[in-house]
PQR file of N, CA, C, O and H, with PARSE charges and radii, in Angstrom:
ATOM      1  N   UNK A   1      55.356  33.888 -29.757 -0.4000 1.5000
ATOM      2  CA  UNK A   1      55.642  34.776 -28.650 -0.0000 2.0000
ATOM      3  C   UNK A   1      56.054  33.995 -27.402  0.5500 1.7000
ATOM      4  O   UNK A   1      57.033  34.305 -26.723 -0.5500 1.4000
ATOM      5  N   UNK A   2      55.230  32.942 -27.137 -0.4000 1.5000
ATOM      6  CA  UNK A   2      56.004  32.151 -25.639 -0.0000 2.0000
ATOM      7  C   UNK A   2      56.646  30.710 -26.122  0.5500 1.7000
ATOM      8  O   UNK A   2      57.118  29.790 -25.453 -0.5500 1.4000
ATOM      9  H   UNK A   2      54.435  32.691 -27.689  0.4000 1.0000
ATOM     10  N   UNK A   3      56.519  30.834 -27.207 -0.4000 1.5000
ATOM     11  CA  UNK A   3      56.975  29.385 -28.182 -0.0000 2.0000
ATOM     12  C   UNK A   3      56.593  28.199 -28.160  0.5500 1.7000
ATOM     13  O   UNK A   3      55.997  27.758 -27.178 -0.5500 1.4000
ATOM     14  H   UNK A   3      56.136  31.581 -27.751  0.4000 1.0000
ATOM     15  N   UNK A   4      56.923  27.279 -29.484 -0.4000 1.5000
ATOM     16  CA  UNK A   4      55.649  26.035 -29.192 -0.0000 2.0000
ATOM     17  C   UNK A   4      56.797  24.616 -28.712  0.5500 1.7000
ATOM     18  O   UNK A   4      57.997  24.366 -28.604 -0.5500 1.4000
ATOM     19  H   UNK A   4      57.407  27.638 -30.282  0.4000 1.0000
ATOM     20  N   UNK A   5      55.539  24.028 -28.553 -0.4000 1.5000
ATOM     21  CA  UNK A   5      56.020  22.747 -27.957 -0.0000 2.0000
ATOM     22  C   UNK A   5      55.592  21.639 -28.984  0.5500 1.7000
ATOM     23  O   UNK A   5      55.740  20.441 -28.739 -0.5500 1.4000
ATOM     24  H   UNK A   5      54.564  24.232 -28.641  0.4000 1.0000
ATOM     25  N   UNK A   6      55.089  22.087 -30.069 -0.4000 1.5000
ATOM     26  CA  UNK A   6      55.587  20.829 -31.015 -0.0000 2.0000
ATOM     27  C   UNK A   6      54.806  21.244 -32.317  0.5500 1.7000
ATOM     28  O   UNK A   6      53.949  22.128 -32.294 -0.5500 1.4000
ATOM     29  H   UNK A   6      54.968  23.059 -30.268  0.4000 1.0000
ATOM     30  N   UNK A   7      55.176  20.513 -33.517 -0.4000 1.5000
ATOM     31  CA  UNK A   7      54.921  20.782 -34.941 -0.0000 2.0000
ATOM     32  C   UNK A   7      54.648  19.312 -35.604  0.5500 1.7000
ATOM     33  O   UNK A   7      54.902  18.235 -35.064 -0.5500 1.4000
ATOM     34  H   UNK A   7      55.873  19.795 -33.535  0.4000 1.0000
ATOM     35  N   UNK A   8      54.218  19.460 -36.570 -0.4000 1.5000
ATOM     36  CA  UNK A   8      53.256  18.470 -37.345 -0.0000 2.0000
ATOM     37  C   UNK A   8      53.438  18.971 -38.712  0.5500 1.7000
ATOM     38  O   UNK A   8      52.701  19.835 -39.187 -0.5500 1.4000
ATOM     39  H   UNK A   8      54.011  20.335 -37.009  0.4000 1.0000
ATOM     40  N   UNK A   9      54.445  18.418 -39.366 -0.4000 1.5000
ATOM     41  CA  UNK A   9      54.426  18.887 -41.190 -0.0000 2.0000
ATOM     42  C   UNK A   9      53.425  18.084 -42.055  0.5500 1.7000
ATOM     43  O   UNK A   9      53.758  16.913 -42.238 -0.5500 1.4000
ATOM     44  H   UNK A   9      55.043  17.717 -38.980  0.4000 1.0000
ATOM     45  N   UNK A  10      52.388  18.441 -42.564 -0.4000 1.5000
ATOM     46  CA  UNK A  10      51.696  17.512 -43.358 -0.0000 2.0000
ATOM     47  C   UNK A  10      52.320  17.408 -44.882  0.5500 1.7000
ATOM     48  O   UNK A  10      53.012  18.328 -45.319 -0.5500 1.4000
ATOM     49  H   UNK A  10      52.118  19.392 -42.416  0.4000 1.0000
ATOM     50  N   UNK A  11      52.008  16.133 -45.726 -0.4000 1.5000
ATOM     51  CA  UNK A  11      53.147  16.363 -46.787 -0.0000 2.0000
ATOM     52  C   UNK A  11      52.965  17.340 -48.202  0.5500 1.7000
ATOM     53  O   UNK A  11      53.556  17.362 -49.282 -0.5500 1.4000
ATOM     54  H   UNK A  11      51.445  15.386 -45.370  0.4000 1.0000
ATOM     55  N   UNK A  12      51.518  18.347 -47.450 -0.4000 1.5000
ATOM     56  CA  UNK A  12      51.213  19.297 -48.712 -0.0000 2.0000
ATOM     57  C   UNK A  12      51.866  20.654 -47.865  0.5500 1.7000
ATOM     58  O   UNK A  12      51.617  21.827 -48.141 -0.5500 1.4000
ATOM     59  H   UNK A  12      51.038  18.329 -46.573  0.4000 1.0000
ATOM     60  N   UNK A  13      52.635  20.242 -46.924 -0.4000 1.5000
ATOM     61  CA  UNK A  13      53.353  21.699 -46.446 -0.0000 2.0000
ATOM     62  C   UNK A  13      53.153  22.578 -45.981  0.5500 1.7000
ATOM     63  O   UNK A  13      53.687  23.686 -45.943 -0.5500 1.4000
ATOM     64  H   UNK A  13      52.838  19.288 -46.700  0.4000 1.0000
ATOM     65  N   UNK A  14      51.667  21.781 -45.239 -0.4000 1.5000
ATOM     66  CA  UNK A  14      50.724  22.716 -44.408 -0.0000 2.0000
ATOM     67  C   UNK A  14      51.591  22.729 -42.912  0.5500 1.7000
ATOM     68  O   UNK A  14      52.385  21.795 -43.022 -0.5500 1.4000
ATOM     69  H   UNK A  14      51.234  20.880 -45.270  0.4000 1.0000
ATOM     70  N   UNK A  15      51.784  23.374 -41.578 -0.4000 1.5000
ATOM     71  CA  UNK A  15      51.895  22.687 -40.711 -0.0000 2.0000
ATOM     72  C   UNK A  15      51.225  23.092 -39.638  0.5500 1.7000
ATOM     73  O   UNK A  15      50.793  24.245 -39.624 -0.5500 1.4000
ATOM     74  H   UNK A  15      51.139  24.133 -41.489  0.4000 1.0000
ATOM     75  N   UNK A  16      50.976  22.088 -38.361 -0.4000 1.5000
ATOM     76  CA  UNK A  16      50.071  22.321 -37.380 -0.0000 2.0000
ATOM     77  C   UNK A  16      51.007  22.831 -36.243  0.5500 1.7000
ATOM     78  O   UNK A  16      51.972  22.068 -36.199 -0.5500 1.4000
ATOM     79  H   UNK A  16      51.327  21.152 -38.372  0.4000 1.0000
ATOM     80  N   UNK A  17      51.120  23.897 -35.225 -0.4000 1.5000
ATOM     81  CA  UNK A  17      51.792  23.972 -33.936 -0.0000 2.0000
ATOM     82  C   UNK A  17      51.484  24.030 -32.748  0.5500 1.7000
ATOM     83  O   UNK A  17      51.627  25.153 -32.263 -0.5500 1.4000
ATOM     84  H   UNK A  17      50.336  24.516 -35.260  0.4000 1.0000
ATOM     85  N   UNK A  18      51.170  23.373 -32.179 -0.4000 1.5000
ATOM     86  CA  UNK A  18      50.663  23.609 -30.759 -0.0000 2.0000
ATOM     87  C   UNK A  18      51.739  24.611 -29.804  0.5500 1.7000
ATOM     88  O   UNK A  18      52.935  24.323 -29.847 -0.5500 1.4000
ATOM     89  H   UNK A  18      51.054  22.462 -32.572  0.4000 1.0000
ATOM     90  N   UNK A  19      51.439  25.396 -29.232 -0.4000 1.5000
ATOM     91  CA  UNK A  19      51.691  26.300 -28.093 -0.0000 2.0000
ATOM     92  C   UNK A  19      51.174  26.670 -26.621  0.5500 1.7000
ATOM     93  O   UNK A  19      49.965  26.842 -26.464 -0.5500 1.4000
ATOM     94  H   UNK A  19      50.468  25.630 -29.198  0.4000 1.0000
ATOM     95  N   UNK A  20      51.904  26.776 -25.725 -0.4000 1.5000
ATOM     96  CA  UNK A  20      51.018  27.220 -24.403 -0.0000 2.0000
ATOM     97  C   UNK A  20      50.601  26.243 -23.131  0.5500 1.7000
ATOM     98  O   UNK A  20      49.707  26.276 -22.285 -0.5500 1.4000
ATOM     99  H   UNK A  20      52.886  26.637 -25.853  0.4000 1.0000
ATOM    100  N   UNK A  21      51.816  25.269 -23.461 -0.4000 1.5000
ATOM    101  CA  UNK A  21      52.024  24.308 -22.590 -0.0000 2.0000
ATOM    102  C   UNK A  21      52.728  25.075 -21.393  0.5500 1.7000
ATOM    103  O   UNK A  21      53.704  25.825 -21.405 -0.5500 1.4000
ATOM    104  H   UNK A  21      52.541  25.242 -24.148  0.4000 1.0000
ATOM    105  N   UNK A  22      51.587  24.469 -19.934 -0.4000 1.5000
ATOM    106  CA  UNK A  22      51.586  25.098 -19.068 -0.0000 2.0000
ATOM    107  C   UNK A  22      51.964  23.351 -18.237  0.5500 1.7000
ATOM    108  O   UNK A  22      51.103  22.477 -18.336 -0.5500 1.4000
ATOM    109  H   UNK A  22      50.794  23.860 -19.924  0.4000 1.0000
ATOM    110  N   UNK A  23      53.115  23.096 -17.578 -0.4000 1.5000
ATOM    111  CA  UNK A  23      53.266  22.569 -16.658 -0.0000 2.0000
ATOM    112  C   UNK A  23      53.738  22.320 -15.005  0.5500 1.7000
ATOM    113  O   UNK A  23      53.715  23.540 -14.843 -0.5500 1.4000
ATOM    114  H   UNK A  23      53.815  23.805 -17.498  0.4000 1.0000
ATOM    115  N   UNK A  24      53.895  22.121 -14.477 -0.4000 1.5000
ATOM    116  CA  UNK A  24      54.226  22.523 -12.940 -0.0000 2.0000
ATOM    117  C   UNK A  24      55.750  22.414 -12.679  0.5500 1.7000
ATOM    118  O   UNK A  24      56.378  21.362 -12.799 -0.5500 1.4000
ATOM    119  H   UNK A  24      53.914  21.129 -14.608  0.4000 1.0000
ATOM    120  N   UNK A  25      56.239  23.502 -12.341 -0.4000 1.5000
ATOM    121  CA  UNK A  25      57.668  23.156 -11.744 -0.0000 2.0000
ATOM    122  C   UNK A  25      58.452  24.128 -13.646  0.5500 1.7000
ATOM    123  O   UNK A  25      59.634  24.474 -13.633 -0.5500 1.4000
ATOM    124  H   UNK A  25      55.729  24.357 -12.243  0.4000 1.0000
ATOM    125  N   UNK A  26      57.924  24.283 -14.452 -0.4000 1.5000
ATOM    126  CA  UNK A  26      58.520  24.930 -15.394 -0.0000 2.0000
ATOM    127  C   UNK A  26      57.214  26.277 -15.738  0.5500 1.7000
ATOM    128  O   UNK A  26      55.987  26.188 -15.802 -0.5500 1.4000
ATOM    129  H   UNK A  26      56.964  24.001 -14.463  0.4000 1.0000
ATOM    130  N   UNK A  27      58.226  27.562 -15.917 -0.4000 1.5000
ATOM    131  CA  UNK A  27      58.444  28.813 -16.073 -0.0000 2.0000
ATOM    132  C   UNK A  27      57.048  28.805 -17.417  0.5500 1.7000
ATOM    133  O   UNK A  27      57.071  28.039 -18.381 -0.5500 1.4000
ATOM    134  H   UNK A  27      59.222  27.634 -15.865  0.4000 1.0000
ATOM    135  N   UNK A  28      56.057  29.723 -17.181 -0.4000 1.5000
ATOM    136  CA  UNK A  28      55.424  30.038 -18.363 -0.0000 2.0000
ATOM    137  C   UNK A  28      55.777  31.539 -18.638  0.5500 1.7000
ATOM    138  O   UNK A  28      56.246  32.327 -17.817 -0.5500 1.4000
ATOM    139  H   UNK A  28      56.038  30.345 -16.398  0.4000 1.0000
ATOM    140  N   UNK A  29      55.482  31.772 -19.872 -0.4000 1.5000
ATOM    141  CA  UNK A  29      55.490  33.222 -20.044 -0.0000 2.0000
ATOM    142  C   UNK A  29      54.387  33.776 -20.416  0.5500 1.7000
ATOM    143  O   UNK A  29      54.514  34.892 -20.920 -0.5500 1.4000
ATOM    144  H   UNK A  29      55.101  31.132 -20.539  0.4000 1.0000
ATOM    145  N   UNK A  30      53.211  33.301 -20.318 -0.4000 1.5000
ATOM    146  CA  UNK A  30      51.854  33.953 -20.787 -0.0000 2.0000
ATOM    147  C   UNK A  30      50.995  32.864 -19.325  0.5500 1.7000
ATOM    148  O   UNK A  30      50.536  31.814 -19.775 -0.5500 1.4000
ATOM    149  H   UNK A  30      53.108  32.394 -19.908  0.4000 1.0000
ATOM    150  N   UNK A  31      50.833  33.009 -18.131 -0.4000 1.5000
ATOM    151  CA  UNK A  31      50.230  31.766 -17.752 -0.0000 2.0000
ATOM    152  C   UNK A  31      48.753  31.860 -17.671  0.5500 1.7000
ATOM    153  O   UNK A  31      47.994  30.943 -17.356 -0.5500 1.4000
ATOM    154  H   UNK A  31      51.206  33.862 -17.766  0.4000 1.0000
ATOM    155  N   UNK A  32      48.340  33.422 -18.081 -0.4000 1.5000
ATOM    156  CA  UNK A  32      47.104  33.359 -18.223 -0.0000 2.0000
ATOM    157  C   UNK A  32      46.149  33.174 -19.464  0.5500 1.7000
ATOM    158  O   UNK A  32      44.919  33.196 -19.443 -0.5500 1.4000
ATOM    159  H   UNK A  32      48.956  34.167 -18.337  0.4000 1.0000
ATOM    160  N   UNK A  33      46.915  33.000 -20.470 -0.4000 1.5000
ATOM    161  CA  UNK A  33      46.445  32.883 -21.519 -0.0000 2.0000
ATOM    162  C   UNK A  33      46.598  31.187 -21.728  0.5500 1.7000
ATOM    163  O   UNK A  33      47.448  30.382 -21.347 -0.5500 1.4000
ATOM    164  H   UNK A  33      47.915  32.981 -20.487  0.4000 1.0000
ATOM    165  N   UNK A  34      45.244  31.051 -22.588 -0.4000 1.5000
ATOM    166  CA  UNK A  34      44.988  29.275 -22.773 -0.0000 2.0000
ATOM    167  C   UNK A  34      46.251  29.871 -23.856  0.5500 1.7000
ATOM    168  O   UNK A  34      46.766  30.924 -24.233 -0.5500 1.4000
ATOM    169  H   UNK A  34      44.554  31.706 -22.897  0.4000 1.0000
ATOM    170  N   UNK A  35      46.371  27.531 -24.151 -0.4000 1.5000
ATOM    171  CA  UNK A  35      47.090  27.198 -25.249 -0.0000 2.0000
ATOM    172  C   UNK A  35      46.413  27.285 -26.599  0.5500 1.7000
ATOM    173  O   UNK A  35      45.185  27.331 -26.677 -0.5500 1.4000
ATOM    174  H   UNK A  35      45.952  26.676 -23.845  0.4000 1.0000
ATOM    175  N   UNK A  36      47.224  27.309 -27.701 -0.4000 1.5000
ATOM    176  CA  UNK A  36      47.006  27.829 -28.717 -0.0000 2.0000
ATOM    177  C   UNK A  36      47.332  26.390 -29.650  0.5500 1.7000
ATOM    178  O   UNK A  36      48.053  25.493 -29.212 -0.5500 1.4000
ATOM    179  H   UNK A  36      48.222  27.271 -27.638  0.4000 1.0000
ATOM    180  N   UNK A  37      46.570  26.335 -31.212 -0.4000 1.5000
ATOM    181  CA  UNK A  37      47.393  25.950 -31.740 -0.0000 2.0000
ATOM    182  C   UNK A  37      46.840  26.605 -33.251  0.5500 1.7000
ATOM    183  O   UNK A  37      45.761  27.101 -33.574 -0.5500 1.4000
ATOM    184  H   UNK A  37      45.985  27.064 -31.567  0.4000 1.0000
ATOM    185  N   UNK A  38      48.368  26.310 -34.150 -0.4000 1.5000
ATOM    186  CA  UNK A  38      48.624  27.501 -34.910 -0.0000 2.0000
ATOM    187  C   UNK A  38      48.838  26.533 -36.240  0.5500 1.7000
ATOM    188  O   UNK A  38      49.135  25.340 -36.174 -0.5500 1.4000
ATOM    189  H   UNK A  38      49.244  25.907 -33.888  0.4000 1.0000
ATOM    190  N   UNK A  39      48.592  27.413 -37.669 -0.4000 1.5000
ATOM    191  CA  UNK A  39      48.516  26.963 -39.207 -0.0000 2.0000
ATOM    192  C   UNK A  39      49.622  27.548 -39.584  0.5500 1.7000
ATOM    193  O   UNK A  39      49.785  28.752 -39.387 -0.5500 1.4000
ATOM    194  H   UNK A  39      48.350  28.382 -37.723  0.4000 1.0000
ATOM    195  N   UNK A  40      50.792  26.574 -40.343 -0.4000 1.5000
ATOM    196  CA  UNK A  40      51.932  27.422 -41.053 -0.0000 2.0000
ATOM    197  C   UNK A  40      51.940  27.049 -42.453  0.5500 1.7000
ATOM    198  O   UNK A  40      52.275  25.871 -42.575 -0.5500 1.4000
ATOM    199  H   UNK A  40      50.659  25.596 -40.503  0.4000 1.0000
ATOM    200  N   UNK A  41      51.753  27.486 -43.287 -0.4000 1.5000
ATOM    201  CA  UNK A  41      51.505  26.912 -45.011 -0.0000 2.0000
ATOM    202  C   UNK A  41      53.373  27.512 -45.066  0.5500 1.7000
ATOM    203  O   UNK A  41      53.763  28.677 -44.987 -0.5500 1.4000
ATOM    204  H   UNK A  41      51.480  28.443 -43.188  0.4000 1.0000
ATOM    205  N   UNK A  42      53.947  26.650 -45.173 -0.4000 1.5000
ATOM    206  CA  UNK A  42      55.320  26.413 -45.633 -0.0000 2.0000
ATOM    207  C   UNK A  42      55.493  26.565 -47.213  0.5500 1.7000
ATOM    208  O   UNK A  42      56.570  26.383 -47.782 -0.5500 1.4000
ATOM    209  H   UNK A  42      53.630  25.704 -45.237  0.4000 1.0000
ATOM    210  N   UNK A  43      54.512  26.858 -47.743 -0.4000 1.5000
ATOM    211  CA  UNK A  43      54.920  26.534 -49.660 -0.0000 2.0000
ATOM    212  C   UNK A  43      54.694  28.540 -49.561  0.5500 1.7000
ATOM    213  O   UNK A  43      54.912  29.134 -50.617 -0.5500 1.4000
ATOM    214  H   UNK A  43      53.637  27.005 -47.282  0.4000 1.0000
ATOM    215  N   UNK A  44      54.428  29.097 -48.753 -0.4000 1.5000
ATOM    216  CA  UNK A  44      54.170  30.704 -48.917 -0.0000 2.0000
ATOM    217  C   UNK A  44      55.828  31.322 -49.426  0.5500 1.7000
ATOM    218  O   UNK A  44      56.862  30.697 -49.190 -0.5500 1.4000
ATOM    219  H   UNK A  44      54.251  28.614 -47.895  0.4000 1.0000
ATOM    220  N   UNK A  45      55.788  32.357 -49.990 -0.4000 1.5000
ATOM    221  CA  UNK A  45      57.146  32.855 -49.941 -0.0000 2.0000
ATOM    222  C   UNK A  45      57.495  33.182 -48.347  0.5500 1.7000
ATOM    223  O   UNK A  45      58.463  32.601 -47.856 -0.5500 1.4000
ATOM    224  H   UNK A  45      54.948  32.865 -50.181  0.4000 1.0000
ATOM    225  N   UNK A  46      56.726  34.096 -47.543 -0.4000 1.5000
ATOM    226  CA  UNK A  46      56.969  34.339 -46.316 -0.0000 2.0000
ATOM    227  C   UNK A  46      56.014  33.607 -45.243  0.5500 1.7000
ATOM    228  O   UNK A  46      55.069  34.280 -44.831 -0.5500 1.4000
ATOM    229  H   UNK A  46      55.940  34.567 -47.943  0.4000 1.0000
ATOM    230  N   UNK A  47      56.153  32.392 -44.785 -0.4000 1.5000
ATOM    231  CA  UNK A  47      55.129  31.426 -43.969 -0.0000 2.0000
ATOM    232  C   UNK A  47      54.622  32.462 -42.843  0.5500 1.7000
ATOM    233  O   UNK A  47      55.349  33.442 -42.673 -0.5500 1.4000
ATOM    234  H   UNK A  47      56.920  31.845 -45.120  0.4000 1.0000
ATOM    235  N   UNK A  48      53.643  32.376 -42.179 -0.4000 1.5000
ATOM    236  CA  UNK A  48      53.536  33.207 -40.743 -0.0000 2.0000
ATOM    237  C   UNK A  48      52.883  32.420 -40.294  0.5500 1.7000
ATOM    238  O   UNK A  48      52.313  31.692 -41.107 -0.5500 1.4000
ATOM    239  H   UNK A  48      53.053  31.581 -42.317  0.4000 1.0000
ATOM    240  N   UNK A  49      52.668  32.203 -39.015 -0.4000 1.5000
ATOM    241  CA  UNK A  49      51.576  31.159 -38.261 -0.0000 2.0000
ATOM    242  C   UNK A  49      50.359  31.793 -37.420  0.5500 1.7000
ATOM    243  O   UNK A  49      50.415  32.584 -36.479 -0.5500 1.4000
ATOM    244  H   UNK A  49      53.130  32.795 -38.355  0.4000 1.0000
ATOM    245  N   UNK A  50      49.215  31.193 -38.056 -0.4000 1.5000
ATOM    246  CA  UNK A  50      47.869  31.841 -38.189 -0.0000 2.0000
ATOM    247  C   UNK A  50      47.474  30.909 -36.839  0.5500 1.7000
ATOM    248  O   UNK A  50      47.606  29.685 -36.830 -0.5500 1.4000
ATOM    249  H   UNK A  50      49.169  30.551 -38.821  0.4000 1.0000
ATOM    250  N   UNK A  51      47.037  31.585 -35.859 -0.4000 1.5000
ATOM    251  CA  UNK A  51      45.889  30.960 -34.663 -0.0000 2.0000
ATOM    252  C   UNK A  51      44.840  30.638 -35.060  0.5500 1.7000
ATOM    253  O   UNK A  51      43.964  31.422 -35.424 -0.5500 1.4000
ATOM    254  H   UNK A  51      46.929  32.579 -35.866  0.4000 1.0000
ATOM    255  N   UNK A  52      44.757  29.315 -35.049 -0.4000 1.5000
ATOM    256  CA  UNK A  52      43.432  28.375 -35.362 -0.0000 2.0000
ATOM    257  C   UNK A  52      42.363  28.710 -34.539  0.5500 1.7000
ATOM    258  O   UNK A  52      42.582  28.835 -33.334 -0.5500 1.4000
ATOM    259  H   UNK A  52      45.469  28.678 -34.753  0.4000 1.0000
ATOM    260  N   UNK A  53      41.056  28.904 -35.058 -0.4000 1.5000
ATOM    261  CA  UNK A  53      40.158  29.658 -34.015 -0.0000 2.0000
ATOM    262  C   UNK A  53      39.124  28.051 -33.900  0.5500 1.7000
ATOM    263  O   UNK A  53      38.612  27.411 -34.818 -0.5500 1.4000
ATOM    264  H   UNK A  53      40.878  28.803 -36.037  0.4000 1.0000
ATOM    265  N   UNK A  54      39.104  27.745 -32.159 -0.4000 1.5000
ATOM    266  CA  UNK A  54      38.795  26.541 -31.445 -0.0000 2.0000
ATOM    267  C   UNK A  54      36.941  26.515 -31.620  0.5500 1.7000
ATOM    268  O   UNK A  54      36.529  27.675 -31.656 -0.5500 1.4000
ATOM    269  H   UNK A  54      39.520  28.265 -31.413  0.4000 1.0000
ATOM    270  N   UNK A  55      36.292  25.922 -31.684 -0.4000 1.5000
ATOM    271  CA  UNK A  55      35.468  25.675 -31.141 -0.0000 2.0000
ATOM    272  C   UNK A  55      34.553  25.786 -30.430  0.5500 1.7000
ATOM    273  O   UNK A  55      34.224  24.619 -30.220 -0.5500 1.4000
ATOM    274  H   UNK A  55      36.626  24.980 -31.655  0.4000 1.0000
ATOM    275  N   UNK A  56      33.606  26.690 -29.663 -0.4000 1.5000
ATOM    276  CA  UNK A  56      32.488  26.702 -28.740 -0.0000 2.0000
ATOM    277  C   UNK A  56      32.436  25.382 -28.298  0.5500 1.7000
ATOM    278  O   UNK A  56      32.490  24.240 -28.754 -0.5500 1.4000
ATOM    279  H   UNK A  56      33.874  27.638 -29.834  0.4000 1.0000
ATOM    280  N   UNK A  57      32.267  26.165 -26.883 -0.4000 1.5000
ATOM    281  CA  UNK A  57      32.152  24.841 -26.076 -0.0000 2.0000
ATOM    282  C   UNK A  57      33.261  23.828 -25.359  0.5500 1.7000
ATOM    283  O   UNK A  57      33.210  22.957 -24.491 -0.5500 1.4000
ATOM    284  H   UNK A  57      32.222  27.093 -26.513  0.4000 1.0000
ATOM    285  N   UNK A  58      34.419  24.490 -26.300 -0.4000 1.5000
ATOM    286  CA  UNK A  58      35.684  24.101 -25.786 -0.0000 2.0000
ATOM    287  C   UNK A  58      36.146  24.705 -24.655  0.5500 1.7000
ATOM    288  O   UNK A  58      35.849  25.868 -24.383 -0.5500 1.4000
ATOM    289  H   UNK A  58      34.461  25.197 -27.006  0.4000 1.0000
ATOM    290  N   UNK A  59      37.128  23.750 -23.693 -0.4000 1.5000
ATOM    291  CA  UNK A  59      37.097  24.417 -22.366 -0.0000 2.0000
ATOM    292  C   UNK A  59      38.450  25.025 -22.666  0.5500 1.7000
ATOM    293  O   UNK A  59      39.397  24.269 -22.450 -0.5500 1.4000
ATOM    294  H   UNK A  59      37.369  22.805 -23.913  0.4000 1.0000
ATOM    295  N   UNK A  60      38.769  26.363 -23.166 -0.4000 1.5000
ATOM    296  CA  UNK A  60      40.105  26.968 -23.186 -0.0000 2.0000
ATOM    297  C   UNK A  60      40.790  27.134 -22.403  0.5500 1.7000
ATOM    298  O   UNK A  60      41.992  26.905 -22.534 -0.5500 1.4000
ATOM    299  H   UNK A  60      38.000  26.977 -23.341  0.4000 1.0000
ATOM    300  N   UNK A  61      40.229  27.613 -21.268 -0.4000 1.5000
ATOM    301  CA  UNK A  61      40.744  28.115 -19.423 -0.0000 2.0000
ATOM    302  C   UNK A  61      42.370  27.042 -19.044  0.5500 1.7000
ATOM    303  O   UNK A  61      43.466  27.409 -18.619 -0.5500 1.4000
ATOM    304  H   UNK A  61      39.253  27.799 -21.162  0.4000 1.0000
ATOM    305  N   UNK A  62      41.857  25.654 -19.433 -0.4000 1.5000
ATOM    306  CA  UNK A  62      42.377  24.512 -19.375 -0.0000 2.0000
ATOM    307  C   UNK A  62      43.368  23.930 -20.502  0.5500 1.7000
ATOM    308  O   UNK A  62      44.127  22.961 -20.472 -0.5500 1.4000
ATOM    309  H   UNK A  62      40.968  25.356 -19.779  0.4000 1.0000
ATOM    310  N   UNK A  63      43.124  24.742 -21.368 -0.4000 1.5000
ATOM    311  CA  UNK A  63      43.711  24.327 -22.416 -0.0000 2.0000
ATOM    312  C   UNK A  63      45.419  24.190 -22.380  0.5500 1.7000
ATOM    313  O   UNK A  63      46.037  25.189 -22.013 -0.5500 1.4000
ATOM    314  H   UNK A  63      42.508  25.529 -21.393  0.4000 1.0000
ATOM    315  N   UNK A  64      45.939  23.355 -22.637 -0.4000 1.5000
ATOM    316  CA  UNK A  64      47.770  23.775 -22.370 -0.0000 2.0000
ATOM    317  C   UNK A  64      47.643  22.365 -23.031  0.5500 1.7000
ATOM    318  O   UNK A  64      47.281  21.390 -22.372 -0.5500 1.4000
ATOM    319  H   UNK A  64      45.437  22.544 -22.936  0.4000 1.0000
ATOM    320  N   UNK A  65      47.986  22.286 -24.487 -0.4000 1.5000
ATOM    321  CA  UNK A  65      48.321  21.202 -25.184 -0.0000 2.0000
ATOM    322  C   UNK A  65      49.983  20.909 -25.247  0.5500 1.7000
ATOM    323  O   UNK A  65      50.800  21.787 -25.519 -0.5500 1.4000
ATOM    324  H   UNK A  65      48.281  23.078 -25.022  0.4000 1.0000
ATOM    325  N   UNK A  66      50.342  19.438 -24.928 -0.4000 1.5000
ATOM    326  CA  UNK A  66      51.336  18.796 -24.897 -0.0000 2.0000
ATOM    327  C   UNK A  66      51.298  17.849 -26.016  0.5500 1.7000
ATOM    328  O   UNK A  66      50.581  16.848 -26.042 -0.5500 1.4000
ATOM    329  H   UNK A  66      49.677  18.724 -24.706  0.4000 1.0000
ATOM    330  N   UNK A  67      52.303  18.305 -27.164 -0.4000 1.5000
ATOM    331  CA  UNK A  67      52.623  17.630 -28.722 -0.0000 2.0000
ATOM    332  C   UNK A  67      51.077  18.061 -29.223  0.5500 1.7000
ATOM    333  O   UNK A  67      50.164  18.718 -28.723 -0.5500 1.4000
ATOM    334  H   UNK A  67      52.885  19.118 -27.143  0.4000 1.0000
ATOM    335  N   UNK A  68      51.306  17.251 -30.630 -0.4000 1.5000
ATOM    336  CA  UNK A  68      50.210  17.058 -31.729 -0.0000 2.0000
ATOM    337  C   UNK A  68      50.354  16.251 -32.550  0.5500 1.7000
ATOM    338  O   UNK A  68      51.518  16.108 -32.924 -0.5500 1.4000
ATOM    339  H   UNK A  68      52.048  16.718 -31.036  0.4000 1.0000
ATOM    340  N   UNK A  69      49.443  15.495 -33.112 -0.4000 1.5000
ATOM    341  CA  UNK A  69      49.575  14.611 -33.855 -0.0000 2.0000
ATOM    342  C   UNK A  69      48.515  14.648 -35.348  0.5500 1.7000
ATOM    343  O   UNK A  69      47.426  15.207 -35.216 -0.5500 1.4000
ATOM    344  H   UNK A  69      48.497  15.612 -32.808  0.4000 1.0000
ATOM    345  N   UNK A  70      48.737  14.276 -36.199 -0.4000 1.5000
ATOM    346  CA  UNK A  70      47.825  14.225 -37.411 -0.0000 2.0000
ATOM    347  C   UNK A  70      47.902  12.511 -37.888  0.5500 1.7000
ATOM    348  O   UNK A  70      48.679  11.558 -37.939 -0.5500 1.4000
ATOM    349  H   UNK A  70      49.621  13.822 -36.306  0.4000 1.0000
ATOM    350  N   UNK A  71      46.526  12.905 -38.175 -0.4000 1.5000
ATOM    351  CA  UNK A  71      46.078  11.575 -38.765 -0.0000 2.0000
ATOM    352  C   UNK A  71      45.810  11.920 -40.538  0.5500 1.7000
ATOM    353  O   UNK A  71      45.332  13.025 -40.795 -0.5500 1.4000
ATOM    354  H   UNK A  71      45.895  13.680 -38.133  0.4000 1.0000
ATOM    355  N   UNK A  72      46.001  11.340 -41.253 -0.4000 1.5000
ATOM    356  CA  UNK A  72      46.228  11.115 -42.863 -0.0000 2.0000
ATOM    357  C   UNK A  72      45.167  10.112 -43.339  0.5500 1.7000
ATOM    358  O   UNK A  72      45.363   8.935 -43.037 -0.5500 1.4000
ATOM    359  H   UNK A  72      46.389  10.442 -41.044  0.4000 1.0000
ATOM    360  N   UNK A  73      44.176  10.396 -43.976 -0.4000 1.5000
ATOM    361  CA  UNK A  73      43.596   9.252 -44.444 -0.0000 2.0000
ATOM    362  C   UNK A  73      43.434   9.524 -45.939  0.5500 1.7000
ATOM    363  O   UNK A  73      42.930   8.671 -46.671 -0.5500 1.4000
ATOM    364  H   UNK A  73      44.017  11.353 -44.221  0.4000 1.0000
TER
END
């Protein structure tokens, strides 16, 4: 809906998206809503991207993630 600011393909075709990057001097379209980040299983016939539900205790208010990264072990 306000679109993401970056993706992460893992090589079982899962993928990760962060959304809801809020920075100064550029246009948000949700600015009250924290950032998000989202599950896309790419091997689906029709993929959709599922909101990852965060944590307790996490400070959301603040939240506005810039990229993502995965680690592979």
């Amino acid at each position: 809906e306000t679109g993401s600011e970056d993706i992460e393909i893992l090589p079982n075709g899962l993928a990760f998206i962060s959304s809801g990057l809020k920075y100064p001097g550029v246009k948000s379209f949700a600015p009250e809503k924290p950032g998000e980040i989202f599950l896309m299983d790419l091997n689906e016939d029709k993929p959709r991207a599922v909101e990852l539900r965060i944590s307790r205790g996490f400070d959301l208010a603040s939240f506005s993630p810039h990229g993502i990264s995965v680690y592979v072990d």
